[in-house]
C-alpha atoms as one frame of an Amber mdcrd trajectory, in Angstrom:
protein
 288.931 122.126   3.742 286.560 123.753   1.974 283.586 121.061   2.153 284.331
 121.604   5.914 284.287 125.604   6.010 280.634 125.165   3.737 279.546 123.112
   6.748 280.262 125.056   9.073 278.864 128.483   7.493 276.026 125.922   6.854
 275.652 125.330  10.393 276.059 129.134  11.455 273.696 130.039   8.427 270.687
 127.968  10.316 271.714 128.790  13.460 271.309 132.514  12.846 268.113 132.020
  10.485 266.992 129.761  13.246 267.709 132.949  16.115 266.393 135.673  14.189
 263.148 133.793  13.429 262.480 132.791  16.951 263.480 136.458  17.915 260.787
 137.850  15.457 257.764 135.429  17.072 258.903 136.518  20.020 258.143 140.704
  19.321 255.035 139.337  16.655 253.518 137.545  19.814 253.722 140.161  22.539
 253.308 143.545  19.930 249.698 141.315  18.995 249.118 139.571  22.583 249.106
 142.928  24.865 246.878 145.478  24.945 246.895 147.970  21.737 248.794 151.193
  22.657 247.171 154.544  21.406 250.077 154.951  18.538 249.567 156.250  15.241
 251.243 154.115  12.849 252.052 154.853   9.464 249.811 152.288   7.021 247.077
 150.222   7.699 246.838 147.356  10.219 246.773 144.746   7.661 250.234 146.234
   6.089 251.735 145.690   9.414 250.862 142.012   9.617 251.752 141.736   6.248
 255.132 143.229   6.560 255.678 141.442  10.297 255.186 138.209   8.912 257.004
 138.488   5.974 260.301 139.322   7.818 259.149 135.806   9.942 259.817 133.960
   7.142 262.748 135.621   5.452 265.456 134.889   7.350 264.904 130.919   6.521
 264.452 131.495   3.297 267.806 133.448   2.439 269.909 130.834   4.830 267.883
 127.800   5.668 265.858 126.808   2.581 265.045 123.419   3.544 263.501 124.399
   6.995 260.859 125.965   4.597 258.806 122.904   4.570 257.879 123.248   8.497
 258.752 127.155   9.033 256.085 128.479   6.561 253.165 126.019   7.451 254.146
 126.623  11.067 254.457 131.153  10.672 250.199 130.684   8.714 249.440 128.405
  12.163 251.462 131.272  14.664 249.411 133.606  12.532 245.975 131.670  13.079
 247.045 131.037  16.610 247.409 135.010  17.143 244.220 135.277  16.212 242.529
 132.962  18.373 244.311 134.259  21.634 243.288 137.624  20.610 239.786 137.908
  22.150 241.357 136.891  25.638 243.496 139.604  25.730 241.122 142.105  24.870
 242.120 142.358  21.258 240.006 141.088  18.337 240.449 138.642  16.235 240.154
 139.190  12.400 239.894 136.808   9.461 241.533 139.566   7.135 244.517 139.373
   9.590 245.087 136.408   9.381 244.809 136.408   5.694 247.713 139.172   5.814
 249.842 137.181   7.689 249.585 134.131   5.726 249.888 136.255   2.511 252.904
 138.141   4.181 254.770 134.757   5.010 254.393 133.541   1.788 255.709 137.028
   0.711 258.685 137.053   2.577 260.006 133.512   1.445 259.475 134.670  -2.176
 261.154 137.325  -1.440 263.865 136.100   0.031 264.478 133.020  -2.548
């Protein structure tokens, strides 16, 4: 019994890591794929892709450790990726960003270990 409720919080645990994740690429891609809005934004640009990328990675590593080995090489690549697509969408593409968001990534499975 409870080998079989462990499993099944298992299986809810990387469900939701797996749904909050895919719900946070989904806001990194279109708040860094559209055009910039005039806002003024507490902190610096590269604090925000720090912080952004950090809370990418979180969620798998508080309840899905073992998708770590794909999820963090994969959030640095959706980072790199970002940054590439950038100059088509009238944004520009920075190595420091991507720097913060692989920094951040890292960051936010330390964190959350």
């Amino acid at each position: 019994m409870v080998l079989a409720n462990a499993l099944k919080n298992s299986r809810r645990n990387h469900q939701i890591a797996l749904g909050v994740t895919t719900c946070l690429a989904l806001v990194i891609a279109y708040l860094t794929l559209t055009p910039m809005p005039n806002l003024s934004l507490a902190g610096s640009d590269k604090t925000h892709h720090l912080i952004a990328f950090a809370a990418l990675t979180m969620p798998a590593a508080v309840l899905y450790r073992r998708a770590l080995a794909w999820m963090l090489p994969s959030a640095i690549a959706f980072g790199g990726l970002i940054e590439i697509l950038q100059p088509y969408v009238n944004r520009q593409a920075e190595w420091a960003d991507f720097f913060a968001d692989g920094f951040g990534a890292i960051l936010g499975v330390i964190i959350g270990l």
